[in-house]
C-alpha positions as a Markdown table, in Angstrom:
| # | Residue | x | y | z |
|---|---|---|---|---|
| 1 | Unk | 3.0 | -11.2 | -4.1 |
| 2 | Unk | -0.4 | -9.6 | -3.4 |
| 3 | Unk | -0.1 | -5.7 | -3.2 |
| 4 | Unk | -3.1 | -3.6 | -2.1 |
| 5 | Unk | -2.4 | 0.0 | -3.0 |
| 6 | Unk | -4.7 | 2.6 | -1.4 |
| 7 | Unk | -4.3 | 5.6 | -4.1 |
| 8 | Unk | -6.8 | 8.3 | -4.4 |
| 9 | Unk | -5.5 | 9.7 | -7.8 |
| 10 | Unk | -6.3 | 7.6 | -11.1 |
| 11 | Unk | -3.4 | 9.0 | -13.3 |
| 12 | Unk | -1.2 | 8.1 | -10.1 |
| 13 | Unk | -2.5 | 4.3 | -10.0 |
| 14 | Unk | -2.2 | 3.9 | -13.7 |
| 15 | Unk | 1.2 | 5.1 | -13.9 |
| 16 | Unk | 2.0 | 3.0 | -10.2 |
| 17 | Unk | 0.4 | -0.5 | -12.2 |
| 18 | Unk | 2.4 | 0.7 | -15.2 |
| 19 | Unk | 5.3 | 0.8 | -13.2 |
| 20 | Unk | 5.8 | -2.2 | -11.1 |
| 21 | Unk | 4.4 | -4.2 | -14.2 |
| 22 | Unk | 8.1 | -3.8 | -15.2 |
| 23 | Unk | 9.9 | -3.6 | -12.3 |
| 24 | Unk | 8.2 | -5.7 | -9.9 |
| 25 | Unk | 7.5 | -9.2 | -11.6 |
| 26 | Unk | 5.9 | -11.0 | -8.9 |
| 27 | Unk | 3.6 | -8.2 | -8.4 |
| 28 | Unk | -0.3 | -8.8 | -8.7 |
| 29 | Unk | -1.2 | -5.2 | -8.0 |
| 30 | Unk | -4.7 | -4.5 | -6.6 |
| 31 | Unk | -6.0 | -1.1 | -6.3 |
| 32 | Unk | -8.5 | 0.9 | -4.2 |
| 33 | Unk | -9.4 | 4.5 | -4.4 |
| 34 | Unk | -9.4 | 5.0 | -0.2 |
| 35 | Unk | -8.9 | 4.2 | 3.2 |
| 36 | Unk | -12.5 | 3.2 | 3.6 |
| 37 | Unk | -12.5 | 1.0 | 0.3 |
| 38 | Unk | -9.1 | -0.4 | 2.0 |
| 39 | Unk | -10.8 | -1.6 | 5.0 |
| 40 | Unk | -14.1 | -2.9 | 3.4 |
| 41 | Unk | -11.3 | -4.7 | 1.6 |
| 42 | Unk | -9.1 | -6.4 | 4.4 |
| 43 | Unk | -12.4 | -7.1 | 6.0 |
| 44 | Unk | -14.1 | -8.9 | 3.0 |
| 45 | Unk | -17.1 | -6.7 | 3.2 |
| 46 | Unk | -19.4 | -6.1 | 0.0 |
| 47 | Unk | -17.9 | -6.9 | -3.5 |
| 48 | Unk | -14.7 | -8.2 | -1.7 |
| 49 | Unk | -16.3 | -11.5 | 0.2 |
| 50 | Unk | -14.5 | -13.4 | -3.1 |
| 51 | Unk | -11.2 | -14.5 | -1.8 |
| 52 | Unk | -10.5 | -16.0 | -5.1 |
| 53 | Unk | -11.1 | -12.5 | -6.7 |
| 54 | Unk | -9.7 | -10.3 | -3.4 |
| 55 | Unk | -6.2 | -12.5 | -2.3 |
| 56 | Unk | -5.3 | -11.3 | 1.2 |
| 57 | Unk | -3.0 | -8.9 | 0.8 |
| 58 | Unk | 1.3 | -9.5 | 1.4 |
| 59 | Unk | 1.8 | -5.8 | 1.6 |
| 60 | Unk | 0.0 | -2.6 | 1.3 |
| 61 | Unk | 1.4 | 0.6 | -0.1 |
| 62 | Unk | -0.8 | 3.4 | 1.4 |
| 63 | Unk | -1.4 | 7.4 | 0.6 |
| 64 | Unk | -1.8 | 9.7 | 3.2 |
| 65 | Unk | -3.6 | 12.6 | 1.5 |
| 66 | Unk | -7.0 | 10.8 | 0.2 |
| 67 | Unk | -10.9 | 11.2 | 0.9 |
| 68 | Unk | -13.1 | 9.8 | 3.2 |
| 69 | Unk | -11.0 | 8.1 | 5.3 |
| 70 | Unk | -7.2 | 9.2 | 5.1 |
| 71 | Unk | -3.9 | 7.3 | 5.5 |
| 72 | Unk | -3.3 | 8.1 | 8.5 |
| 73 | Unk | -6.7 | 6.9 | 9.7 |
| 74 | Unk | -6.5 | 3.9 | 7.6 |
| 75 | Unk | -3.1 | 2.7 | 9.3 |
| 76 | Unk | -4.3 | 3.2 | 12.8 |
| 77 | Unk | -7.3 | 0.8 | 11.9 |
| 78 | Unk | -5.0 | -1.8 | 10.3 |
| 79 | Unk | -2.4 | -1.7 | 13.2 |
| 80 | Unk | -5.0 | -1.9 | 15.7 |
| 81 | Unk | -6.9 | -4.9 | 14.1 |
| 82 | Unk | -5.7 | -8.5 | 15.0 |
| 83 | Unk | -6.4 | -9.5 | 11.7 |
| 84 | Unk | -4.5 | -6.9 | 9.7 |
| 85 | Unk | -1.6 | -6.2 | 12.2 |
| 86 | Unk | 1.1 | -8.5 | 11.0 |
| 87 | Unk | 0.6 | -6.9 | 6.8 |
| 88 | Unk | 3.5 | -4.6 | 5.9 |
| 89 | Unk | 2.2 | -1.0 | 5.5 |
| 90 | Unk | 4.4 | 1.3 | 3.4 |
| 91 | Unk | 3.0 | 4.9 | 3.0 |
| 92 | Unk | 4.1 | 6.2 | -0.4 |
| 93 | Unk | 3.2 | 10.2 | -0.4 |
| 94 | Unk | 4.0 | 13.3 | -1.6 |
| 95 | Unk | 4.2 | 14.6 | 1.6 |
| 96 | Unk | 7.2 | 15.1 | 3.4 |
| 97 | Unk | 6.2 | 16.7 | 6.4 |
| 98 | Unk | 7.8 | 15.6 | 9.7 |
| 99 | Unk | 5.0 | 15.5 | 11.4 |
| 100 | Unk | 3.6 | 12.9 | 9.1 |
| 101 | Unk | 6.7 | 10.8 | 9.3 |
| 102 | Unk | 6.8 | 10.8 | 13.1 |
| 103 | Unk | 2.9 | 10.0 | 13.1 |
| 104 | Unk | 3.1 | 7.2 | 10.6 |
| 105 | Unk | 5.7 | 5.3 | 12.3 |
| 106 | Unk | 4.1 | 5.8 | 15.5 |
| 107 | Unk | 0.8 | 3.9 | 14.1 |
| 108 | Unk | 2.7 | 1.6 | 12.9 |
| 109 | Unk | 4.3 | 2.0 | 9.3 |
| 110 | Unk | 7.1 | -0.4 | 8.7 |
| 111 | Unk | 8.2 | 2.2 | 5.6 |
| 112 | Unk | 7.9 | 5.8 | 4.1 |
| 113 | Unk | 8.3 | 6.4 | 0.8 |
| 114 | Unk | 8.0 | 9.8 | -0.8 |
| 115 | Unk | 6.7 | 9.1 | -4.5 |
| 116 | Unk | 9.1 | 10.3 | -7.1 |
| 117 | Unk | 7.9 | 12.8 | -9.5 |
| 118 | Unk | 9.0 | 10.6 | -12.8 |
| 119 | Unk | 8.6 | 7.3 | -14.6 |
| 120 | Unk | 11.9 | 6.0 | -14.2 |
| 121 | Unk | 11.2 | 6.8 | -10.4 |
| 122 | Unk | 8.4 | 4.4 | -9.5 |
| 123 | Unk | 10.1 | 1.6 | -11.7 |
| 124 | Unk | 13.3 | 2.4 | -9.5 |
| 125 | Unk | 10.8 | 2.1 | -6.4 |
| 126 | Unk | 9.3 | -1.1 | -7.6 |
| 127 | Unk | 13.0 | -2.8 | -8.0 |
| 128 | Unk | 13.6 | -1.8 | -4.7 |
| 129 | Unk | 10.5 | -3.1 | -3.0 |
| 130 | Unk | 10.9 | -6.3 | -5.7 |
| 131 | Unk | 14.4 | -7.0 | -3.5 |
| 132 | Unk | 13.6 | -6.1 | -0.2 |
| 133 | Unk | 9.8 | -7.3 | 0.2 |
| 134 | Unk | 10.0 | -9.9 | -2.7 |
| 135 | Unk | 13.5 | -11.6 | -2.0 |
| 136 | Unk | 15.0 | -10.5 | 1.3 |
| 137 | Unk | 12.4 | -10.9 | 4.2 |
| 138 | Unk | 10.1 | -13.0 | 4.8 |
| 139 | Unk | 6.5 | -12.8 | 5.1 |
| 140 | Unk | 4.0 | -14.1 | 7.2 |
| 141 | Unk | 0.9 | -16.4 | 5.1 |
């Protein structure tokens, strides 16, 4: 399973790779630093014309709180695009402002996950999203 995550904050994606290395087995984890590095990935612009290299992703976990172009600007674009509209977006944020969680689901999130403060957390987080996304649904190609 091909997971794009859209984190602005190194230690973050290091310790989120670390993570789900463990807990998530069939997870090839591919990371971006932005919402606008997201979308120049989805639409195979630049660097990211190698399929091969850049798999189409089966799910995309997604912070709100990054540069350039946000979260929340990020997963209008996504919804909104034929092409994109059908890949699983889970925000996974600090934030848990209401407004955020209204907003996201509105645009289209199909989950919201505030990111634990420990270790043990994410791999907990990567089980979780191992059983649901991994073995219970299914996923369109």
């Amino acid at each position: 399973m091909n997971i794009l995550v859209a984190e602005d904050d190194i230690d973050d994606r290091l310790l989120i790779t670390k993570a789900f290395k463990e807990s998530f087995d069939k997870a090839n984890l591919i990371c971006v630093e932005n919402g606008e590095i997201l979308l120049s990935y989805l639409r195979r612009e630049g660097k990211y014309q190698d399929q091969n290299k850049y798999p189409v992703p089966n799910l995309i976990l997604l912070d709100l709180n990054m540069p350039k172009k946000d979260g929340r600007e990020a997963l209008v674009e996504i919804k909104s695009d034929e092409n994109f509209k059908t890949i699983p977006v889970i925000i996974f944020t600090t934030s848990q402002l209401e407004d955020d969680i209204k907003a996201t689901y509105t645009s289209g999130t199909n989950s919201y996950i505030t990111k634990p403060g420990t270790f043990d957390g994410l791999l907990s987080v990567g089980k979780e999203l191992q059983t649901y996304w991994g073995k219970t649904v299914l996923l369109p190609n």
